[in-house]
N, C-alpha and C positions, 0 to 999 in steps of 0.2 A: 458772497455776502461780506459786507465790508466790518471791519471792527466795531466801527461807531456804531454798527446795526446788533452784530453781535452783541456788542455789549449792554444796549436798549433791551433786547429780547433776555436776556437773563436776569434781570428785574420783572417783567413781563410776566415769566415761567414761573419764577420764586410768589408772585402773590395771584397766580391762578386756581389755588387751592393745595389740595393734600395730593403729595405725592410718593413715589415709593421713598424705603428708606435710606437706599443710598444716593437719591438727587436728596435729598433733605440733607443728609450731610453735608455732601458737597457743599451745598448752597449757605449751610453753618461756617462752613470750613471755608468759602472765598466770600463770606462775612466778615470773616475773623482777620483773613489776610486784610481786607479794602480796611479793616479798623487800626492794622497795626500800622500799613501805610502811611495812615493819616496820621496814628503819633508821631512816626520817623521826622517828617515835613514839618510836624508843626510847632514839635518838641524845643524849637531851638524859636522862634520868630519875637518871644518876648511878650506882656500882657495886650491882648488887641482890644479895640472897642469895634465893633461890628456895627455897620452903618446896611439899611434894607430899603430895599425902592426898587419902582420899578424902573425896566430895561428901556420903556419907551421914550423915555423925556430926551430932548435936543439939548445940544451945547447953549440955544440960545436962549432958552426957557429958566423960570425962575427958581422951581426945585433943583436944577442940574446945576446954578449954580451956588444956591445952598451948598447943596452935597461939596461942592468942590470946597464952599470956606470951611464945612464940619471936618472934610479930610483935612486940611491944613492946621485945623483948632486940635484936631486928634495929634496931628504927629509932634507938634511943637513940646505938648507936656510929655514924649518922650513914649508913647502909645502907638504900637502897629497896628495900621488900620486893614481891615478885613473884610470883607465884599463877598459877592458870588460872584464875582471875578466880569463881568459879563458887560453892555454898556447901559447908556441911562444914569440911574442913579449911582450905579455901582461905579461904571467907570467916571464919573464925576467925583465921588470921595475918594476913590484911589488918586485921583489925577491931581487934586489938592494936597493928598498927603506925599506925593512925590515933590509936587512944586513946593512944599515947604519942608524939605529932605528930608521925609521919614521915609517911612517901612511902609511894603504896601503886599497884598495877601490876596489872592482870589480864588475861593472855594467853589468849583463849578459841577455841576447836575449836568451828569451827559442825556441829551436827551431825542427823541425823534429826529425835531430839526434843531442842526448842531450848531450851537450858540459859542461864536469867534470870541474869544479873552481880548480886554480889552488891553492897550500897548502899556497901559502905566503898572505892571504889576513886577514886584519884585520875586513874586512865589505864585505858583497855577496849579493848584491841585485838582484834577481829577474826580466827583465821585459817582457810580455807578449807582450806590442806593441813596434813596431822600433822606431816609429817619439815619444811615450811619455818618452821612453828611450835619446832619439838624447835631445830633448826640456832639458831632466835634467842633463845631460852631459855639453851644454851650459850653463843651468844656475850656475853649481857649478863650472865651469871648468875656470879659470883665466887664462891659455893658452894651444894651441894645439902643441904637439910633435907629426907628423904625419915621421911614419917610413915606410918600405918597406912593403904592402899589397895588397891585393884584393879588388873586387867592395866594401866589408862592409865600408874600407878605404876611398874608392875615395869616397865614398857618405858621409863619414861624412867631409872630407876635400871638398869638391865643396858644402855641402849644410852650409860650416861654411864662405869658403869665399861669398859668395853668401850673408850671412847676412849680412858680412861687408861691401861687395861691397855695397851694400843699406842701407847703415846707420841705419841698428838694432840692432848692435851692433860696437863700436867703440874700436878704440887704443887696437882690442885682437890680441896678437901674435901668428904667426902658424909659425911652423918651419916645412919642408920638410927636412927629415935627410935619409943620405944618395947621393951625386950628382947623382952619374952612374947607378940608379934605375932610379931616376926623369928625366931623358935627355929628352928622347922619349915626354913625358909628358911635358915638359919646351916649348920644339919644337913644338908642337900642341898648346899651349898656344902664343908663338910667331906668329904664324901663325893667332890666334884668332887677336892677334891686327891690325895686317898687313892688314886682312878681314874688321876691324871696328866692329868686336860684342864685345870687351871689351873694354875698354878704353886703352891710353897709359900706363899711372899709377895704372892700377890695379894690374902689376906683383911688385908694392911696398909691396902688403897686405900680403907677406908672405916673408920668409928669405928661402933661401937650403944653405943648408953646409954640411961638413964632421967634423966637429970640436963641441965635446961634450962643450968647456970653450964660443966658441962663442954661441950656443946654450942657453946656461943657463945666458950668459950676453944681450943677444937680449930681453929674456922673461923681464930680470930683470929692464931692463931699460922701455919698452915699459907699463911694470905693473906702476912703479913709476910713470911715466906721466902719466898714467889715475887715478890712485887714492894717489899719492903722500907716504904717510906713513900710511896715515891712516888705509892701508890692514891690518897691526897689530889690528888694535881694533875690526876688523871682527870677534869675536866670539861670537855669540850669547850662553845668559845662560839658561838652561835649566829650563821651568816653571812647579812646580808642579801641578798646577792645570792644567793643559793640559796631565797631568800624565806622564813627561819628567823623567827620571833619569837616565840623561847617563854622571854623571859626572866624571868617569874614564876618558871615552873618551876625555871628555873635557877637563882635565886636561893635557893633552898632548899639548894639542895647546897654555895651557897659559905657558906650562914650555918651549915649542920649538918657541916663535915668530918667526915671516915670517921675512927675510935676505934681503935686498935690495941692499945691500951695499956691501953684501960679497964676 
């Protein structure tokens, strides 16, 4: 059995129900390790904005090259962009944020059939579960660019407004990019209010557009009100006695500070 299989089937086992107590632990316990992993990796990359689509779209198609100006509009204000690592839309906004010298980040979902990283990444993380993948996503992600995809998509956009909608997380911007993808989707959400399962104000918690300059002034504004300027001083330095030395990387973030303005 190969890794890639191993490590598919222990995801697999963990949500087959109840089992005894020391696989429960276990399963707590190489939880805990895939969660600490992901801070070591991510700890140093700097505020990202996380861009979402799907893997299907071509180099020559019109979403993929969206993605690729959104990657480039993300790195320029000094922002690492962040992906599922994978291609389509994902390798189009890393591929823009590298061609316009930023930082680029691909958090990948091992799965069944094993999805290749695609060539533009500066960092390929690994994760074996969804939700502790989804959990680090939100925590490093300062806002959500959700483009044309599949269910991977809808569930990390309805499980991000979802947070905001309950106040666990506040003032995070999600952009729906793309209109004439999101219609159908808009329509079923007006319908939700019309019914009374959402509130009036909750189609505030997100923006749709067709426009890359509104996009990137939505996130810019919405990030200033929640943490004013201070997002610049967000780079934590790397401890040697924690056995850190990743000051390459971090030197990128002090020479590119985050654009608020621009």
């Amino acid at each position: 059995m190969s890794e890639h299989t191993k490590s598919v089937n222990k995801e697999y086992v963990f949500l087959t129900g109840p089992a005894g107590r020391w696989r429960e632990f276990k399963s707590a316990f190489n939880v805990m390790i895939e969660f600490i992993k992901g801070f070591r990796k991510l700890h140093f990359i700097g505020p990202c904005i996380t861009v979402f689509g799907s893997a299907r779209f071509k180099e020559d198609e019109y979403y993929y090259q969206k993605a690729r100006e959104i990657g480039g509009e993300i790195a320029k204000r000094g922002f690492t962009t962040m992906t599922g690592g994978g291609p389509g839309i994902m390798e189009a906004a890393n591929r823009g944020a590298k061609e316009a010298g930023g930082k680029s980040v691909g958090c990948n979902i091992v799965l069944p059939h094993e999805q290749k990283p695609n060539p533009w990444l500066d960092i390929m993380i690994n994760f074996e579960r969804f939700f502790v993948r989804k959990v680090l996503l939100m925590k490093y992600s300062y806002a959500y660019i959700v483009m044309p995809g599949g269910f991977g998509t809808l569930d990390e956009l309805f499980e991000t407004l979802t947070l905001i909608q309950t106040g666990k997380i506040k003032k995070f911007p999600v952009v729906l990019f793309g209109r004439k993808f999101w219609m159908n989707l808009l329509e079923q959400v007006e319908d939700m209010k019309e019914q009374g399962t959402i509130s009036i104000d909750d189609t505030d918690l997100f923006l749709v557009t067709d426009s890359i300059e509104e996009t990137i002034s939505y996130i810019q504004t919405k990030i200033k009100e929640k943490f004013g300027h201070k997002i610049a001083e967000r780079h934590p330095k790397p401890q040697w006695w924690l056995f850190e030395n990743f000051m390459k990387k971090y030197q990128w973030q002090r020479e590119n500070p985050i654009r608020l303005d621009s």
